[in-house]
TIVO-896499 format. One record per residue (C-alpha): x, y, z; residue in one letter. Coordinates in steps of 0.1 Angstrom, whole numbers, padded with zeros to 4 digits, always signed. Example, Ala and Ser with C-alpha at 12.3 -4.5 7.8 and 13.67 -1.06 7.14 Angstrom:
2
+-------+-------+-------+--------+
|     u |     v |     w | residu |
+-------+-------+-------+--------+
| +0123 | -0045 | +0078 |      a |
| +0137 | -0011 | +0071 |      s |
+-------+-------+-------+--------+
This chain:
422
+-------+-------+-------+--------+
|     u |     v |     w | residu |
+-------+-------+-------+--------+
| +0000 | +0000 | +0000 |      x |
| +0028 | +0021 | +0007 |      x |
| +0042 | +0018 | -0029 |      x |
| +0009 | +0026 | -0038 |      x |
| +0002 | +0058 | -0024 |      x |
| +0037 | +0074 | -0032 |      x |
| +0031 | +0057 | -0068 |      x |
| -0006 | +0079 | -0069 |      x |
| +0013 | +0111 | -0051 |      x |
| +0037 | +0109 | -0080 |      x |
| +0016 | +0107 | -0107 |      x |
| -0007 | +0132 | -0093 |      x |
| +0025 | +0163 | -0087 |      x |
| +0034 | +0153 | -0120 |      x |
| +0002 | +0157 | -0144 |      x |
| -0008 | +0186 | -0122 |      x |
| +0021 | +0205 | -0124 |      x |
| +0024 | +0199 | -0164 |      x |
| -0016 | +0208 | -0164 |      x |
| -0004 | +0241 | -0154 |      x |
| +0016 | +0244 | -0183 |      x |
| -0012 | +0232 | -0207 |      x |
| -0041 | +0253 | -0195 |      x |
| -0020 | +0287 | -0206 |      x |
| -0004 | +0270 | -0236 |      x |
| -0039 | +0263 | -0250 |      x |
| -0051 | +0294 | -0245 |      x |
| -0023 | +0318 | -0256 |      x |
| -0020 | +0299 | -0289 |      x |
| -0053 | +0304 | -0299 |      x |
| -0052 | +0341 | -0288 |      x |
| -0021 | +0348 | -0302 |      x |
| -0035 | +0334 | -0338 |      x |
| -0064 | +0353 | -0335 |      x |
| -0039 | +0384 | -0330 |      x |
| -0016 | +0378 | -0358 |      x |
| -0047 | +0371 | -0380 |      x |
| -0059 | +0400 | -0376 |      x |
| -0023 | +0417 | -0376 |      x |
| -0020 | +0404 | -0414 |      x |
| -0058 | +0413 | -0423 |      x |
| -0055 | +0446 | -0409 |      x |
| -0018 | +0451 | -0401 |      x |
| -0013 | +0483 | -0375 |      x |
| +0021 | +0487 | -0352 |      x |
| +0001 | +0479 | -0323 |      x |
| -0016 | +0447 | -0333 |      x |
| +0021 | +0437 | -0347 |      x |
| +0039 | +0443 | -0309 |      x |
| +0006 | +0425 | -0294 |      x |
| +0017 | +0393 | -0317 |      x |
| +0049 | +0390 | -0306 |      x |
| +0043 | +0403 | -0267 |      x |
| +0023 | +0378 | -0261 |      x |
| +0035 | +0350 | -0286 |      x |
| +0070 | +0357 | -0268 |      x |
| +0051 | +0344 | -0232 |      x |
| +0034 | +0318 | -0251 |      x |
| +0069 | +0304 | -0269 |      x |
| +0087 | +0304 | -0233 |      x |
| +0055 | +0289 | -0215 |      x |
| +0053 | +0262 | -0240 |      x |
| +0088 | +0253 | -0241 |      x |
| +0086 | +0244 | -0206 |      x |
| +0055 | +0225 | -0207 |      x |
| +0072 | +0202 | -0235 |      x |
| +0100 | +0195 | -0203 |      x |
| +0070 | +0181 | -0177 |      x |
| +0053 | +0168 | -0211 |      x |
| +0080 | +0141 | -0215 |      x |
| +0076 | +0124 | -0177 |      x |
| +0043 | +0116 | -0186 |      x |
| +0042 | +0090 | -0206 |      x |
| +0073 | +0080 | -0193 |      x |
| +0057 | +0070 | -0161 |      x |
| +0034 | +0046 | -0177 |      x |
| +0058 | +0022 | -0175 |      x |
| +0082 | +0029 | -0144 |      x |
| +0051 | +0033 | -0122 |      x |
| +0016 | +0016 | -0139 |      x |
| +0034 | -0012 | -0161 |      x |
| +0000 | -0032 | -0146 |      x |
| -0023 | -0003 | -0165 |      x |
| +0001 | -0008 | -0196 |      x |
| -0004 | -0048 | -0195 |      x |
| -0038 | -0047 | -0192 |      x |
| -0051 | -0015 | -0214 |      x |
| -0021 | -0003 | -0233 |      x |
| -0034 | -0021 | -0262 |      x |
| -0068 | +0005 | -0259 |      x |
| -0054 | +0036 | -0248 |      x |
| -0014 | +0033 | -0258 |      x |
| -0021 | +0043 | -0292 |      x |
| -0039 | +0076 | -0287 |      x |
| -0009 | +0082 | -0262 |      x |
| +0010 | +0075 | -0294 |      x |
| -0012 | +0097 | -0316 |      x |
| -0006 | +0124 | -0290 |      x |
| +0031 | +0120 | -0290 |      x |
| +0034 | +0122 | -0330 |      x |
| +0013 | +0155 | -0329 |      x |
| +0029 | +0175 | -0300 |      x |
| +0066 | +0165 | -0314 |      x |
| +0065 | +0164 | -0344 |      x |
| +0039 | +0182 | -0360 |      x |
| +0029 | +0213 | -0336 |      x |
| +0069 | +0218 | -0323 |      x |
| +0081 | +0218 | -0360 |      x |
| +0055 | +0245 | -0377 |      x |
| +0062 | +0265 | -0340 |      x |
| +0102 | +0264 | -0352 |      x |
| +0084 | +0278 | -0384 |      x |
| +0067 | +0304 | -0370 |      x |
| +0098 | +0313 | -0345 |      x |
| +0122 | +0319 | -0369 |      x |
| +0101 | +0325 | -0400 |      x |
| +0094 | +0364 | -0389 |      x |
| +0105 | +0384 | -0421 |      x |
| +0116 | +0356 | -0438 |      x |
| +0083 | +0339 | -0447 |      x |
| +0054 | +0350 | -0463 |      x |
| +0032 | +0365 | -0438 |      x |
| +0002 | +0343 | -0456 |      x |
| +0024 | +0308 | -0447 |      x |
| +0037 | +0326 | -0414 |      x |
| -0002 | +0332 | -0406 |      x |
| -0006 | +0297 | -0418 |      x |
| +0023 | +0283 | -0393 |      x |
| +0005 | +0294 | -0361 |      x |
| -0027 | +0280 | -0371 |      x |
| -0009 | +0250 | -0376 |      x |
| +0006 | +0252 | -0340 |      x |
| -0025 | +0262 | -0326 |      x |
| -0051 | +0236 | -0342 |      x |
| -0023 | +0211 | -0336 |      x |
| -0023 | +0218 | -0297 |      x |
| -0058 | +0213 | -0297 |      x |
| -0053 | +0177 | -0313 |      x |
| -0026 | +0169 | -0288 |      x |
| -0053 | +0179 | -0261 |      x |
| -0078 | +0160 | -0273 |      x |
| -0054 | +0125 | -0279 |      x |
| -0049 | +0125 | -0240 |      x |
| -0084 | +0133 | -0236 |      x |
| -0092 | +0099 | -0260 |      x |
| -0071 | +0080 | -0235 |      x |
| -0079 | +0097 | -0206 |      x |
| -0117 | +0091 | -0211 |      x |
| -0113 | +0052 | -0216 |      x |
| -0096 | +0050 | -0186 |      x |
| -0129 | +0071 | -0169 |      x |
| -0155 | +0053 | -0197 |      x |
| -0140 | +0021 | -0208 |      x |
| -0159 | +0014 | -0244 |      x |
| -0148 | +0002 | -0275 |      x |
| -0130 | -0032 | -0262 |      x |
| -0133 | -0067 | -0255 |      x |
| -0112 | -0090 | -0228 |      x |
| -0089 | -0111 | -0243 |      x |
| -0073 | -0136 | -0210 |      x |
| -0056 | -0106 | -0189 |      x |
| -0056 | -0076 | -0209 |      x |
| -0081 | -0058 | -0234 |      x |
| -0083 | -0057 | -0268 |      x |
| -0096 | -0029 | -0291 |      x |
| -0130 | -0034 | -0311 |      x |
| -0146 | -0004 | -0322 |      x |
| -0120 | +0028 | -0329 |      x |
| -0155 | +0049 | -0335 |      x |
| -0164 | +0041 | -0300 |      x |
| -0134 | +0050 | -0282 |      x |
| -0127 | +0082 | -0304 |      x |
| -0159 | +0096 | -0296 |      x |
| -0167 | +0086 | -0260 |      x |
| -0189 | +0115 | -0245 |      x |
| -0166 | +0117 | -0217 |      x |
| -0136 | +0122 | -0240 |      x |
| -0159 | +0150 | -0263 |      x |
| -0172 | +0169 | -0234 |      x |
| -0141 | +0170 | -0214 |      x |
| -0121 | +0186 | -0246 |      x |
| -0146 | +0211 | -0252 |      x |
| -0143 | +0216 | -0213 |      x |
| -0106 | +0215 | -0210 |      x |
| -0107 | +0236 | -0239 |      x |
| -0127 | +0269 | -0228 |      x |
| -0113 | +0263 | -0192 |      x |
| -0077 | +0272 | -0210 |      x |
| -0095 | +0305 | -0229 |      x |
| -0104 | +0314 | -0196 |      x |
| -0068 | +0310 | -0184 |      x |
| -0056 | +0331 | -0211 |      x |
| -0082 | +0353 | -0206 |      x |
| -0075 | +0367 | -0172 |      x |
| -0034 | +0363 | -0183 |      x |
| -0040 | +0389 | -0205 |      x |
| -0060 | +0409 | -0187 |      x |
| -0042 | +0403 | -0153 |      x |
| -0006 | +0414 | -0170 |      x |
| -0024 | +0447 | -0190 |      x |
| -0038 | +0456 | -0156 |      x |
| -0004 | +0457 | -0141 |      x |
| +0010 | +0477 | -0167 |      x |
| -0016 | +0501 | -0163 |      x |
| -0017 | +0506 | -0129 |      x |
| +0019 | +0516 | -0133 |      x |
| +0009 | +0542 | -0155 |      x |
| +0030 | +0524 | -0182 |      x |
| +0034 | +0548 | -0213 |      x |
| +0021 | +0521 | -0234 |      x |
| -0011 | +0531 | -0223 |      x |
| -0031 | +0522 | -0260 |      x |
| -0007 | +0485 | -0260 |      x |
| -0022 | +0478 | -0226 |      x |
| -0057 | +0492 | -0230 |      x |
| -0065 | +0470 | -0259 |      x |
| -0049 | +0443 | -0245 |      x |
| -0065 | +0441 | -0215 |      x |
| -0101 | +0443 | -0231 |      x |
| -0089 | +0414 | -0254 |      x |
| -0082 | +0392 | -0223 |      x |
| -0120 | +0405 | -0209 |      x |
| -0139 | +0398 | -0242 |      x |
| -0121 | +0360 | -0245 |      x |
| -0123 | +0353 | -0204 |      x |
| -0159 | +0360 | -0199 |      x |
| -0178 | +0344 | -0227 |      x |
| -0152 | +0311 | -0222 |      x |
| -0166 | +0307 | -0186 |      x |
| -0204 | +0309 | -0200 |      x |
| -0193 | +0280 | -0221 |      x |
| -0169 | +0261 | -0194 |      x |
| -0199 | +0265 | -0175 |      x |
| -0224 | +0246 | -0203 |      x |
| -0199 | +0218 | -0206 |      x |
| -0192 | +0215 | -0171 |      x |
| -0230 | +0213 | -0165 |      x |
| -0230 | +0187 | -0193 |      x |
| -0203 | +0162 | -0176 |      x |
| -0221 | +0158 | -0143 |      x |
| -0252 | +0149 | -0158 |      x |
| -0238 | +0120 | -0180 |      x |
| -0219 | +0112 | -0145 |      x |
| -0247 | +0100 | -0126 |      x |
| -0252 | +0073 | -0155 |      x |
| -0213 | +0065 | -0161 |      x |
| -0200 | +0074 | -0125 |      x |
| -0227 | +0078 | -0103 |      x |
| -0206 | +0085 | -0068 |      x |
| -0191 | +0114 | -0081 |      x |
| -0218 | +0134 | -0081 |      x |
| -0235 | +0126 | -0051 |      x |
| -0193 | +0135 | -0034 |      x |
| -0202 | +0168 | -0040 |      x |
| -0234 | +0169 | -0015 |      x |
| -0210 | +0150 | +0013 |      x |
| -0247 | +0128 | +0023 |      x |
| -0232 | +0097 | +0037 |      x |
| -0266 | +0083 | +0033 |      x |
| -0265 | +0084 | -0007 |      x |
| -0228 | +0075 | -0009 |      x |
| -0238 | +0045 | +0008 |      x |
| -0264 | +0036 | -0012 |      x |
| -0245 | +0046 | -0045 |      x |
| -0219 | +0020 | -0029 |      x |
| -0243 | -0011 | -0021 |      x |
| -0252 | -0007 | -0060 |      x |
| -0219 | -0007 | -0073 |      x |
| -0211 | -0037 | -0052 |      x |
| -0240 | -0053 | -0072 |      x |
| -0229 | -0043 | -0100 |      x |
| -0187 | -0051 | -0097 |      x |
| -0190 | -0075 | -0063 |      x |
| -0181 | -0073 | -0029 |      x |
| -0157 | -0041 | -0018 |      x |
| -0154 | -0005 | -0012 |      x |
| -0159 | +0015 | -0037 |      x |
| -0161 | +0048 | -0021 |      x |
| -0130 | +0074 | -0029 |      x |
| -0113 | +0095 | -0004 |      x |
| -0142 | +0118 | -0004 |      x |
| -0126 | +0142 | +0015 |      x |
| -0100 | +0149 | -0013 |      x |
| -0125 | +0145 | -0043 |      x |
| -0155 | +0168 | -0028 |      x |
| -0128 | +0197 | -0022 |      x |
| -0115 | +0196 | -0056 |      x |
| -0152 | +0200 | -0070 |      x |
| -0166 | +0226 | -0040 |      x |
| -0127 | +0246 | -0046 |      x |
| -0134 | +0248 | -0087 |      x |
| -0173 | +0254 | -0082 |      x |
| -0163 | +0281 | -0058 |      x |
| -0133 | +0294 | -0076 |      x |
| -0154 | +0294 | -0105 |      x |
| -0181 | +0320 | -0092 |      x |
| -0157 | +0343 | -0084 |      x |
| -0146 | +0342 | -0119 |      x |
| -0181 | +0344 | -0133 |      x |
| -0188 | +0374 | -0116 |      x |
| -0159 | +0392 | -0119 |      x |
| -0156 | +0387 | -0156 |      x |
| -0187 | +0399 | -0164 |      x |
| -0179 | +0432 | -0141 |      x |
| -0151 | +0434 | -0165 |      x |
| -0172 | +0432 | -0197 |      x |
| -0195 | +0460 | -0183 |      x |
| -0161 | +0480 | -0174 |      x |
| -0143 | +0476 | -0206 |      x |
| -0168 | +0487 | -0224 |      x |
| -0153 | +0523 | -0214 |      x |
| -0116 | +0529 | -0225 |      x |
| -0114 | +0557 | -0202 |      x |
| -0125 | +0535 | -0171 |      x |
| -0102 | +0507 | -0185 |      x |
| -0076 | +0534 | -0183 |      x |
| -0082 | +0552 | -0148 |      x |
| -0100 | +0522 | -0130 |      x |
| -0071 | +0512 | -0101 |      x |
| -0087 | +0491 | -0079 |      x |
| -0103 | +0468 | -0108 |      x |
| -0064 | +0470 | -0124 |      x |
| -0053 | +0454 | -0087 |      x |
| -0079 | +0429 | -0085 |      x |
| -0074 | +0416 | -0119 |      x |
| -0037 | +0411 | -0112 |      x |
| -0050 | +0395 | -0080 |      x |
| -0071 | +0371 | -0100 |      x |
| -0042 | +0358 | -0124 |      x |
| -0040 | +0322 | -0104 |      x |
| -0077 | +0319 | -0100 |      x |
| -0084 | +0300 | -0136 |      x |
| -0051 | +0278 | -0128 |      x |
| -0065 | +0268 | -0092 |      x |
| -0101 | +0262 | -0105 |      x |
| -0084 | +0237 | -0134 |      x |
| -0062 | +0223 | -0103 |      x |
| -0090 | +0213 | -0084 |      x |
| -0118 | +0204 | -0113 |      x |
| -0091 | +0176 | -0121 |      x |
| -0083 | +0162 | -0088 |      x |
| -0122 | +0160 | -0081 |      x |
| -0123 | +0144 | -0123 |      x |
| -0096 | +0120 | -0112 |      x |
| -0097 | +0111 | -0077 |      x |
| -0136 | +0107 | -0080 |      x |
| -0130 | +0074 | -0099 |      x |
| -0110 | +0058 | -0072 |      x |
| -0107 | +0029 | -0067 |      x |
| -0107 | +0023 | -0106 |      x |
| -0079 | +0033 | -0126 |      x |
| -0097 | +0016 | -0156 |      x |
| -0135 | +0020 | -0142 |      x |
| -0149 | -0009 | -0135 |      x |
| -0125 | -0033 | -0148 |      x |
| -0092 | -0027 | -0136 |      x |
| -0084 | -0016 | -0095 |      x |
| -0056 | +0015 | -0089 |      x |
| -0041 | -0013 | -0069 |      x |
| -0037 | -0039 | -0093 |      x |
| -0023 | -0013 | -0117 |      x |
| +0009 | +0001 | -0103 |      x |
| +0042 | -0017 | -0115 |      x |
| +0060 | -0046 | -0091 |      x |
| +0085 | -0023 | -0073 |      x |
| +0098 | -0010 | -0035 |      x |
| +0083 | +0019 | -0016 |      x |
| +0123 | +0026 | -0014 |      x |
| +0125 | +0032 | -0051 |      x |
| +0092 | +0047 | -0054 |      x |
| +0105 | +0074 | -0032 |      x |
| +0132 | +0084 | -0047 |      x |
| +0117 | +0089 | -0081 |      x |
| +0090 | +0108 | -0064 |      x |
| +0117 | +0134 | -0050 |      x |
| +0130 | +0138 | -0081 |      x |
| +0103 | +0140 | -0101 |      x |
| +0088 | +0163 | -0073 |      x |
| +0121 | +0186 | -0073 |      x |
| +0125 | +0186 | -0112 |      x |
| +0091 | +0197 | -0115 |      x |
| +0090 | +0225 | -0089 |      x |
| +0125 | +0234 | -0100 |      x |
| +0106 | +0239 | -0137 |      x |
| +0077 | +0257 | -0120 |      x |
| +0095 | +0283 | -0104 |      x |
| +0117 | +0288 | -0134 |      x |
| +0088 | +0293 | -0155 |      x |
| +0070 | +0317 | -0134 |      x |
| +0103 | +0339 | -0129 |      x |
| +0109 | +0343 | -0167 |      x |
| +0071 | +0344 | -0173 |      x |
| +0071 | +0375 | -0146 |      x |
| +0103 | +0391 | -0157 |      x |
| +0089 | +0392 | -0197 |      x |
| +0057 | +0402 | -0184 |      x |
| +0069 | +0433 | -0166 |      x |
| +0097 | +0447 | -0190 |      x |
| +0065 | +0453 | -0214 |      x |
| +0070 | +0448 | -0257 |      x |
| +0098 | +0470 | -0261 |      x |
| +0116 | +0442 | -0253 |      x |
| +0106 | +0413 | -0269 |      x |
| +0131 | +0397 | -0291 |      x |
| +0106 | +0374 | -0312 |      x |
| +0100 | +0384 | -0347 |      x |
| +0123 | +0415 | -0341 |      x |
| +0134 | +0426 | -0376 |      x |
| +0175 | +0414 | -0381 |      x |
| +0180 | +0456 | -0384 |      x |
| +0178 | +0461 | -0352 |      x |
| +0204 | +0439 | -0342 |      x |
| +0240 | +0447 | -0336 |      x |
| +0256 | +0420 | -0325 |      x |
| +0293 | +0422 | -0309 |      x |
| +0321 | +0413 | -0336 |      x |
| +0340 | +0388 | -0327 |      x |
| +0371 | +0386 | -0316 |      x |
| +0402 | +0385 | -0338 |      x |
| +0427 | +0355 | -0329 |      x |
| +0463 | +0362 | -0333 |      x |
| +0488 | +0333 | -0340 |      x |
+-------+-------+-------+--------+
């Protein structure tokens, strides 16, 4: 049990940090495309410096990402080789799918669109992001295809002790790998969202002199936040409904009646035999009540903003909503936090629901070894998180004079270098 626990720990520091780095990743690419479209439609200075301001925080942001990205899958095997035996034939190959996409399609049109500033044609440069952007979704959604087998096994039939695949249709579009993309999805608009409009609102209430960058900026982040937490909350609403067929204790986790958990539990033991199928309810019903709550304050405060923004001079002038905003910059990431450990925990004890226990999942080896992966992994990660927010703060704060990406080569003047003497 012991090897257990530190094996769920681990795997739980380790998808939540690299969450982090998805949520904003998702976001900023599709809000940077949207910026450089309309940069090349309509091209102004302004909307030229917003394309690389912010494409500059998405390109360092994602580059770190791709770091806690590689652990994942790598985990699979040192720490669930008993989820790999019995499933890998099922989910491995969307894992694969997801691995061809993020490596080698979306990282080579983002080299593209790094380096291809005044040397491509701004159409295939437009074209390059869109690329990198539609891409990202993809790679979101091929976790999402295995994660939703793992919550809604369909699609397979056993074969001795492991599964085999039967119907691709079935597993590609399982309703609880749909919804939760489309979820996952408008969650990260929100996250880029209040980014935006939490970094403008800083500049401003420093009285930056880029008053017209930041202005338009921050009603950007506004107009994309607000509307994306209308439709987070519509596909939110649309997962717990189709859980009280699929997963019916996780809903009822959120009321805390011990009554109804009990009686949720005397059907599932009818349904899978004798045992205890009641998660740590304490853990799962604080990661749904922390999002649900997180997710108000969102709510209202983003439609304050809309009704705010709506006046540049208020967007401008308005201090205390510039402070706030700033404030709220972590809010979307928390909400995300804790709408996955309620998604994942919730399932417990199933790591393949209803077929396969966490237990019987996690690979044959000592709590001694387990430990020591999980201080690595949990330094390494921590390490990448601090790193991240340091140069994510410092390129945040210097503004867009300063952005090297997509800088014309005129402007630089590098150093000669030295003359040897023999």
């Amino acid at each position: 049990m012991e090897t257990l626990d530190l094996a769920r720990l681990q795997f739980a520091l380790t998808a939540g940090a690299h969450f982090l780095f998805v949520a904003l990743t998702l976001g900023l690419a599709t809000v940077v495309a949207v910026l450089q479209t309309r940069a090349t439609f309509s091209p102004t200075p302004t909307r030229t410096r917003m394309t690389r301001f912010w494409g500059q925080l998405y390109v360092t942001n994602y580059a770190m990402g791709i770091v806690t990205g590689l652990v994942m899958e790598f985990q699979f095997g040192l720490s669930w080789s008993g989820l790999t035996h019995f499933a890998g034939n099922v989910f491995g190959a969307s894992l694969a799918m997801e691995t061809l996409v993020a490596f080698f399609i979306e990282s080579t049109f983002l080299g593209l669109w790094i380096f291809g500033w005044d040397r491509l044609n701004r159409w295939a440069h437009l074209a390059a992001i869109w690329v990198v952007t539609l891409t990202a979704y993809a790679s979101a959604y091929w976790i999402l295809v295995s994660n939703g087998f793992l919550q809604n096994p369909v699609g397979y039939e056993v074969v001795g002790d492991s599964l085999r695949l039967t119907d691709v249709g079935a597993v590609l579009g399982n309703p609880n790998t749909i919804m939760a993309f489309w979820h996952v999805l408008t969650g990260a608009l929100v996250t880029a969202g209040f980014f935006l409009a939490g970094v403008s609102a800083y500049h401003l209430l420093r009285r930056t002199r880029d008053t017209e960058f930041f202005t338009g900026s921050l009603r950007i982040g506004v107009f994309t936040g607000a509307p994306a937490l209308l439709a987070s909350a519509i596909t939110g609403g649309i997962q717990l409904g189709e859980l009280a067929t699929t997963q019916p204790m996780k809903p009822k986790l959120l009321g805390g009646n011990t009554g109804q958990l009990a009686q949720v539990n005397a059907e599932l033991v009818e349904r899978f035999g004798p045992g205890d199928y009641l998660p740590p309810a304490d853990w799962a019903r604080a990661g749904g009540l922390v999002m649900l709550i997180t997710f108000g304050i969102l709510f209202n405060l983003g439609w304050f903003s809309v009704l705010m923004a709506f006046s540049k001079r208020v967007v401008r002038r308005f201090r205390l909503w510039h402070l706030t905003l700033v404030l709220a910059i972590p809010l979307p990431f928390i909400a995300m936090i804790s709408g996955w450990i309620y998604r994942e925990v919730g399932r417990q004890p199933w790591v393949v629901y209803g077929l396969l226990r966490t237990s019987d999942a996690v690979s044959p080896v000592s709590a001694g070894e387990m430990r020591a992966s999980l201080i690595a992994f949990t330094v390494l990660f921590g390490l990448l998180i601090v790193i991240n927010t340091i140069l994510l703060a410092r390129q945040a704060k210097r503004g867009p004079d300063a952005v090297a990406l997509g800088r014309p080569a005129a402007e630089y003047h590098p150093a000669p270098l030295p003359t040897a003497t023999y």
